[in-house]
N, C-alpha and C positions, 0 to 999 in steps of 0.2 A: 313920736319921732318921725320925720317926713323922709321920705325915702330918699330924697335928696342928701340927706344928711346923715341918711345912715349908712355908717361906714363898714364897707367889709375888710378895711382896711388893716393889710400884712404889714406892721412896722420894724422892721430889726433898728431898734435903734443904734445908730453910727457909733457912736460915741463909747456905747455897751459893746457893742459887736465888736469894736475896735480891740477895744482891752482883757476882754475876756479869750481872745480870740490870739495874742502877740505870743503865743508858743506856738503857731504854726510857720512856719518856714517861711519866706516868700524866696522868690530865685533873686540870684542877684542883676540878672537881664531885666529888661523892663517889661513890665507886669501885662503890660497892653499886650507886649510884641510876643508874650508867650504863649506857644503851640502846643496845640492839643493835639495827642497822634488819634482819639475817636472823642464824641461827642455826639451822646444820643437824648432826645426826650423824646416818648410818645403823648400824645394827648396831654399833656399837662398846662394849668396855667403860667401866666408869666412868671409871677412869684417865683414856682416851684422849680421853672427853668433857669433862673437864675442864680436858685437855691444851690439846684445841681452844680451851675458853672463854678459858682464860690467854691465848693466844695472838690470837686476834682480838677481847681486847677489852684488850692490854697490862695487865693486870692479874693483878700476881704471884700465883701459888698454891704452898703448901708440901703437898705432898698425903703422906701415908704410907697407902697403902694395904693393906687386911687381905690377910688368907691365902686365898685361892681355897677356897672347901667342894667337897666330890668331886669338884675334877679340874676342875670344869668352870668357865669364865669366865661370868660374867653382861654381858650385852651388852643395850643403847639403841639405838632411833631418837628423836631431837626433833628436830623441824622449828617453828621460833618464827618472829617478826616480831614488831619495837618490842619488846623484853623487854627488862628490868631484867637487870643483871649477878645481882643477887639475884632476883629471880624464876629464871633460867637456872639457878643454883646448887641453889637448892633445888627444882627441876623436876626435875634430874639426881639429886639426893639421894632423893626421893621415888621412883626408879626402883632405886635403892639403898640400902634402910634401913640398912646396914652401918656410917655414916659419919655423924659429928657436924662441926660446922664452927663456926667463929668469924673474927673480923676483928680484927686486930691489927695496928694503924695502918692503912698503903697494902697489907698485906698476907692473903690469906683463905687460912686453916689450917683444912687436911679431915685427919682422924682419926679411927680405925677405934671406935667404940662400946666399950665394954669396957675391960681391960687394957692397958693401954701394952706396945709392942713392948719388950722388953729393949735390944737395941741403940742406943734414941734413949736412954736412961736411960745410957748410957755415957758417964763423966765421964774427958774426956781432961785429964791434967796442964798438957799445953801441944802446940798445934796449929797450925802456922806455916807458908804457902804461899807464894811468891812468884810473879807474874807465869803463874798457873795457868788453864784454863779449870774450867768447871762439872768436867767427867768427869776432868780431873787431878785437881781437886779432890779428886773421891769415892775416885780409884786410893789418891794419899796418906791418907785418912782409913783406908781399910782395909787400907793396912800401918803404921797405929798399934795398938801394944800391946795395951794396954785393946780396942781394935775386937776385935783376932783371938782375945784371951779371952775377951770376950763373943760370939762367933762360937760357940766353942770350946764351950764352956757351955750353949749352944741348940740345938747342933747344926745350926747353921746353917752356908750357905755361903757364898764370897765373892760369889758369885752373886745372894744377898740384897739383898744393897745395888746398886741400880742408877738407872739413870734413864728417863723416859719418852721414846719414839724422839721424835724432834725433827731440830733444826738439826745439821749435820756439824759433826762436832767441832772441824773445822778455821775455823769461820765464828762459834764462841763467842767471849765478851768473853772479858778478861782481867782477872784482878781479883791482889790480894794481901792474906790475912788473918794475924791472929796473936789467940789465944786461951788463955788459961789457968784451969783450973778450970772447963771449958763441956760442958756435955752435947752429945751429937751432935745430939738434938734442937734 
């Protein structure tokens, strides 16, 4: 595998994180315009600042994060008060020019600048969970077909597709999807 291509790549996928995730509240103010009275990260990568934001301001993020360049993780402090969920967003972005974002509906899509990752371009036939969490979720996606030849083809590994450390997997919702003809993205 050429380092190029090997991915250290954090993907929540959107779509999973979405559904699994629709018993959290969101405000009924716009999701951008919502203020945070504190907002800290010390040292941590972008992912995980991200992680945090999603999490203490309940506001969904689909993040697919790039490839690490040589080895090494790039890591933030911000320490805020009174911030916009969008100021927060692109304060953190601004610490990593790596990543473009958008808002699509109740939900904010971070994506790496450039090239789309091959695997989110994978068009499963049909993709159907029943009563799964987010991480069953992602186990069954990557022993679909299409996943493991696009795997196969990048030289990527199962290891690629993951999720950001978080809640135990024993304490996720439970959801139930079914899709046909649906990008992983």
């Amino acid at each position: 595998m050429t380092r190029k291509r090997k991915l250290t790549t954090l993907i929540l996928l959107w779509f999973i994180f979405c559904i699994a995730n629709l018993g959290i509240a969101q405000q009924k103010m716009e999701i951008l315009n919502q203020k945070l009275s504190e907002f800290e990260v010390v040292d941590v990568p972008t992912s995980l600042a991200l992680q945090r934001l999603a999490k203490v301001s309940s506001v969904m993020m689909g993040i697919e994060a790039p490839a690490e360049t040589n080895g090494k993780t790039q890591t933030m402090t911000i320490r805020a008060k009174d911030r916009s969920v969008r100021d927060l967003v692109n304060q953190i972005l601004s610490a990593d020019a790596r990543y473009n974002w958008r808002k699509d509906d109740s939900i904010i899509e971070l994506f790496p600048k450039g090239a789309k990752d091959p695997l989110l371009e994978t068009v499963l036939t049909r993709f159907e969970v029943r009563a799964v969490n987010r991480d069953e979720a992602i186990r069954a996606l990557l022993r679909r077909v299409e996943v493991k030849r696009t795997l196969r083809q990048t030289n990527s590994s199962e290891r690629t597709l993951r999720n950001l450390p978080g809640a135990s997997e024993n304490n996720l919702p439970r959801f139930s999807v079914t899709m046909s003809n649906a990008s992983v993205y």
